[in-house]
N, C-alpha and C positions, 0 to 999 in steps of 0.2 A: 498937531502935525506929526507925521511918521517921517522918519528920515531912514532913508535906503543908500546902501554904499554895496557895488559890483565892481567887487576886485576882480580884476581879468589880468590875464597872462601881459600881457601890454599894454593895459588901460583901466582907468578904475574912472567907475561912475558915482556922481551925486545925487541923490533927486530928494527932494521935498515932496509930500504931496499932504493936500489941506484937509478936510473933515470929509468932504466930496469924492475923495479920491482923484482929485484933479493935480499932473502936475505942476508946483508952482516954482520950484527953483531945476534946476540941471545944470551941472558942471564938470567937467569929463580935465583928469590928467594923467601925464606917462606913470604905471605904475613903477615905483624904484624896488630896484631892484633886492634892496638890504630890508629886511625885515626894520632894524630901528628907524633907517629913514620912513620906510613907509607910515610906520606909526605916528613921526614926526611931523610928515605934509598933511596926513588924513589929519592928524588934530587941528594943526593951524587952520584947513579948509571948513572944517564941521562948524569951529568955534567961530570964525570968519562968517559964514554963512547961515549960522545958526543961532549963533549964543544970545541970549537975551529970549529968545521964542520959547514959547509954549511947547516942547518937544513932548511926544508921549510914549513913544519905542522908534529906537534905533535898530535898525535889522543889518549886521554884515554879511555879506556873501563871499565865500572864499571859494578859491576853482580846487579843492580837493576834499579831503575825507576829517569832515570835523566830527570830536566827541568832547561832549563838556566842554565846549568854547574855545575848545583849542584843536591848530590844524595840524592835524597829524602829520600830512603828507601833504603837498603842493608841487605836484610833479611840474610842470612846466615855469614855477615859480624858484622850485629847488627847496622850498620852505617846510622844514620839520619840528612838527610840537614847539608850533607857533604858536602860545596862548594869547592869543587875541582879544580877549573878552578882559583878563587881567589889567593886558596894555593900554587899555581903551575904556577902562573902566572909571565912570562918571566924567566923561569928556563933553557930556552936555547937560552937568549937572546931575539931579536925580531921574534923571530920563532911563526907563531900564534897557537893556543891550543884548542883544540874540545873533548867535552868530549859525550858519548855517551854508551846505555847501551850494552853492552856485547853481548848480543843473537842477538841484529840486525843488529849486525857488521857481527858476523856469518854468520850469516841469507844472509845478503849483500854479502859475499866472493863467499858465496857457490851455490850462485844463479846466481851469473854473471858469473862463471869460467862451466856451466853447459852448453852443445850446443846440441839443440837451447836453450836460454832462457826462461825459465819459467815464463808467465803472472803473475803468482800468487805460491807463495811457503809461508808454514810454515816452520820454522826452529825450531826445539828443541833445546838443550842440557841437556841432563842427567850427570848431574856430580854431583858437592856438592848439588848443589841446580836444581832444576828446571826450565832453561828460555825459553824465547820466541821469535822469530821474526818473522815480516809478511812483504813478499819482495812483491811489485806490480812494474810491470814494469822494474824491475832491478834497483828501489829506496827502501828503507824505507819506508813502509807506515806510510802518515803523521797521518793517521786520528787513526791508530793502534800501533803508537811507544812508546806509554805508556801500551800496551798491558802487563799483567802476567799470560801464560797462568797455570805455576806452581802453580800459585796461585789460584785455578780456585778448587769450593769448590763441590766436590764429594764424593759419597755413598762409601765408604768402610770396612769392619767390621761392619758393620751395624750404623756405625758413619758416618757423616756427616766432612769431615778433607781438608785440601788444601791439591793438587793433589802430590806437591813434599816432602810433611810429610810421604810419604807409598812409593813412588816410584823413589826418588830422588836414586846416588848414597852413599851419606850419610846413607840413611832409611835404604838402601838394604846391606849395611857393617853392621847396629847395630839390624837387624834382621837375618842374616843369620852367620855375627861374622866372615866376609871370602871375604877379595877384589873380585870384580868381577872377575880378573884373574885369579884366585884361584879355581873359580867355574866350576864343571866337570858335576853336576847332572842336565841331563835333565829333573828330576823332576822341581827341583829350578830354573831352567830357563824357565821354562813354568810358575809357580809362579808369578814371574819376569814381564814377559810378559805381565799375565792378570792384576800388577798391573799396568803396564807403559799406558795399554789397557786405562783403566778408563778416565785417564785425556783426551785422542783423541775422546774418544766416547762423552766429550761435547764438546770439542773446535771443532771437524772437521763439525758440520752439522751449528755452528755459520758462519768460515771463509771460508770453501769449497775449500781452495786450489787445486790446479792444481799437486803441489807435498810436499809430507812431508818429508822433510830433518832431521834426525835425528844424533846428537853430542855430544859431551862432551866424559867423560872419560866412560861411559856406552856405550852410542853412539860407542865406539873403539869394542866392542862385538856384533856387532847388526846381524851378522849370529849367532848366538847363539840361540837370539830368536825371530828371523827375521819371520818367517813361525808360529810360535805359536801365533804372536801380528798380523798378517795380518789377519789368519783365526777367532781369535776372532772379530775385528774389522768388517768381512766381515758377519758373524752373528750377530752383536750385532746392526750394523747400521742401520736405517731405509731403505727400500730398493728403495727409489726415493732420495736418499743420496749415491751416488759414493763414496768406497773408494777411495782418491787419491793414488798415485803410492807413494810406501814409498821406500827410501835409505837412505842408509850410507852416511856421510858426508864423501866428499874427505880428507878432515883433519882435524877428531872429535877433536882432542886436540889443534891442531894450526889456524882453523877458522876465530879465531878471529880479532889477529894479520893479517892475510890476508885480511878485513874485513877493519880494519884501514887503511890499505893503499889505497884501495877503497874508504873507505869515504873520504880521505883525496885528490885524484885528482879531486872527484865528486865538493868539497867544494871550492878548488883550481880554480875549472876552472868554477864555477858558480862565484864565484870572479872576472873572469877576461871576463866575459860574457857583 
């Protein structure tokens, strides 16, 4: 069994999956806020849910910029040189432990479950925050796996702001006062749109991907303003700069966990290489 845990900005996910790649357990709660509590619930849940099984890698997903196991930075969490891997270390026994950032788990799921496979993919996610992954090959890119492209410092109001301060799904509830679900006006969803715009019109002429994968809980709406963000996109880019082909992730909200399980047979079987 691989066991998958997607720490998210306000939710952390469980998932089991069997030899098949099938899931068999899923369990979703508030992520807390305090680094020791969190460590404290995740344990009680793993070992609750887990303990006694057959585990063979534990994969975490953290929503910021991990090196060596630990999270450096967890902006929307607040969470700094977070060693995770230490904290969590043998929580299900001898089962080994990888910890890894969130969007390139994604990034990962949603890239390899795509036929054919794409040489080259960004993956977004638009939820709480704004992340990133850059897939080459049907890997991680090594040289971009500290990549944030939410982070990525663009003209907006005529300020200079990080791209997921205006365009995150966070930004777009305390500006419009109204879950994306909620949203009917295609005025505000063309709003929307040219803010999501901003961050791809610097990242795409840096990475040039092949396809932009778009996810998270915003990501779950992207026919909404799927056609408003292309057309700007296809004006705004310089024109020996291809827009890439943009979609919808197969499973804006579950990615990730998908994403673990992937890293965890890549890591598995580079092991036994």
């Amino acid at each position: 069994m691989i066991v998958a845990v997607d720490t998210g900005g306000t939710k952390t996910l469980i998932a089991g999956f069997d030899e098949a790649g099938k899931v068999t357990t899923l369990f979703k709660f508030p992520t807390p806020p305090q680094k020791e509590h969190y460590i404290q619930t995740l344990t009680t849940h793993l070992t609750t849910l887990f303990g006694g099984k057959q585990v063979d890698a534990i994969v975490i997903a953290m929503p910021g910029i991990i090196k060596n196991g630990v999270a450096v930075w967890c902006n929307n969490l607040k969470w700094k040189n977070f060693d995770v891997a230490s904290a969590l270390q043998g929580v299900l026994g001898n089962a080994p432990l990888y910890i890894e950032n969130d969007a390139n788990l994604a990034g990962l799921a949603e890239t390899r479950q795509r036929s054919p496979m794409p040489l080259s993919s960004l993956y977004v996610t638009v939820s709480t925050g704004i992340g990133s992954g850059v897939i080459t090959n049907g890997r991680i890119d090594p040289g971009l796996r500290h990549s944030e492209a939410g982070r990525s410092l663009v003209e907006y109001d005529g300020v200079v702001r990080e791209w997921e301060s205006f365009a995150s799904g966070k930004a777009i509830y305390n500006t419009y006062r109204t879950y994306a679900r909620d949203i009917k006006s295609k005025r505000i969803w063309r709003k929307i749109a040219d803010r999501i715009s901003r961050g791809f019109l610097a990242v795409i002429p840096v990475i040039q991907p092949d396809i932009i994968i778009i996810g998270g809980s915003i990501g779950t709406y992207f026919k909404q303003y799927e056609e408003d963000l292309k057309g700007i996109l296809k004006e705004k880019l310089p024109p020996h700069i291809p827009l890439p082909k943009l979609v919808q992730a197969k499973h804006p909200e579950e990615a990730v966990i998908y994403g673990c399980y992937y890293y965890a047979l890549d890591v598995l079987a580079d092991s036994q290489a």
